[in-house]
VOGU-3710 file (C-alpha; in Angstrom, 3 decimals, decimal comma):
1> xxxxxxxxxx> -64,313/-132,343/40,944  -61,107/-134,688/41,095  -57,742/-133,052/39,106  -56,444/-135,468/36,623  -53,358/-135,525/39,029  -55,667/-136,499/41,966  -57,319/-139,015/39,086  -54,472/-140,774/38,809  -53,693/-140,837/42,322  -56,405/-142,279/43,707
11> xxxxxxxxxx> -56,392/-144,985/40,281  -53,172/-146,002/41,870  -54,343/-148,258/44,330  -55,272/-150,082/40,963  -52,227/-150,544/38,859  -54,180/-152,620/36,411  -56,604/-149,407/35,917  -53,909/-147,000/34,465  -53,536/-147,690/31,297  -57,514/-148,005/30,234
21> xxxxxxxxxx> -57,674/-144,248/32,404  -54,752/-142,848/29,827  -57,157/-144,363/26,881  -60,060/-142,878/28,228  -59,199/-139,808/29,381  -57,246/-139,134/25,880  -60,073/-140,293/23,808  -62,564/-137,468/26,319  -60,273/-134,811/25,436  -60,850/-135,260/21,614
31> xxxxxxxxxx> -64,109/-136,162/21,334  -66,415/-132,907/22,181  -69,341/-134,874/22,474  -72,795/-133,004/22,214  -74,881/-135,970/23,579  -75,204/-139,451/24,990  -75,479/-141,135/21,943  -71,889/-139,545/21,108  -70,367/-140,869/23,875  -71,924/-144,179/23,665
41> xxxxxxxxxx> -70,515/-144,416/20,078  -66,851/-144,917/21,284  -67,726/-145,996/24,929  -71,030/-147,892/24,208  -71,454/-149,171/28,678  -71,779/-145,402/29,639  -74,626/-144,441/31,128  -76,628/-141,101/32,463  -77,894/-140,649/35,750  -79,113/-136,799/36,056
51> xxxxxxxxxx> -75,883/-135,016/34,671  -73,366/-137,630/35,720  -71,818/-139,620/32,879  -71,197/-143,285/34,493  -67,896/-144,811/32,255  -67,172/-148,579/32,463  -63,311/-148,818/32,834  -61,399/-151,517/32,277  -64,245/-154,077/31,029  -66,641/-153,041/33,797
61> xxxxxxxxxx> -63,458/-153,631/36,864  -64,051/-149,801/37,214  -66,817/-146,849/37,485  -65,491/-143,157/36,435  -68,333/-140,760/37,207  -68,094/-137,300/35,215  -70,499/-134,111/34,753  -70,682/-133,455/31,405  -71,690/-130,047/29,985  -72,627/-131,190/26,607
71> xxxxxxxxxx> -72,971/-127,677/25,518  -69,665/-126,566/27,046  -68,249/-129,929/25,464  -66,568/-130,032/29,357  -66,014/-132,837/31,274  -65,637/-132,227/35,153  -64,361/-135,848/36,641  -66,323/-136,464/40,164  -65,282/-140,150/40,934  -63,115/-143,400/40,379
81> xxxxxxxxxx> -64,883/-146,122/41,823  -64,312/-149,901/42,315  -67,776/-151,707/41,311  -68,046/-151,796/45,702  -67,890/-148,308/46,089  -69,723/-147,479/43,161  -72,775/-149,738/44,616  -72,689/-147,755/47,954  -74,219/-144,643/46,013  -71,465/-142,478/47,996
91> xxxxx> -71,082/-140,761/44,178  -74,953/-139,670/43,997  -73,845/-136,348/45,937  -72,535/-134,956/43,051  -75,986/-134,949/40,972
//
């Protein structure tokens, strides 16, 4: 699991990912969502592989990967990815 703090560190590499992060991760907290269809309501790109939650940020410049507890309504943030990193399947540990 990656802190907000640690988030935000690692997004800082990307300067032009910090202000779609704040909008995401602001929107998350609100939205207790109980399912995929939920999500993809307000972030319509996301995607489920296993429990992983795979967010487009930034117009698809980005991949956030997140466990998501729908019944918990908790979101547990695993990864920030450039589309690179993302395609080396590193983040498929966490499932």
């Amino acid at each position: 699991m990656i802190s907000k703090k640690i988030l935000f560190e690692k997004a800082s590499e990307h300067a032009d990912a910090k202000i779609p992060l704040q909008v995401w991760l602001s929107t998350a907290k609100e939205a207790g969502w109980k399912s995929l269809e939920e999500i993809r309501a307000v972030f319509p790109a996301t995607d489920m592989v296993g429990p992983l939650a795979i967010f487009n940020i930034k117009g698809n410049s980005y991949r956030l990967i997140a466990s998501v507890v729908f019944d918990a309504r908790k979101i547990y943030i695993k990864e920030f990815l450039t589309p690179t990193e993302y395609d080396k399947e590193k983040w498929k540990k966490w499932q």
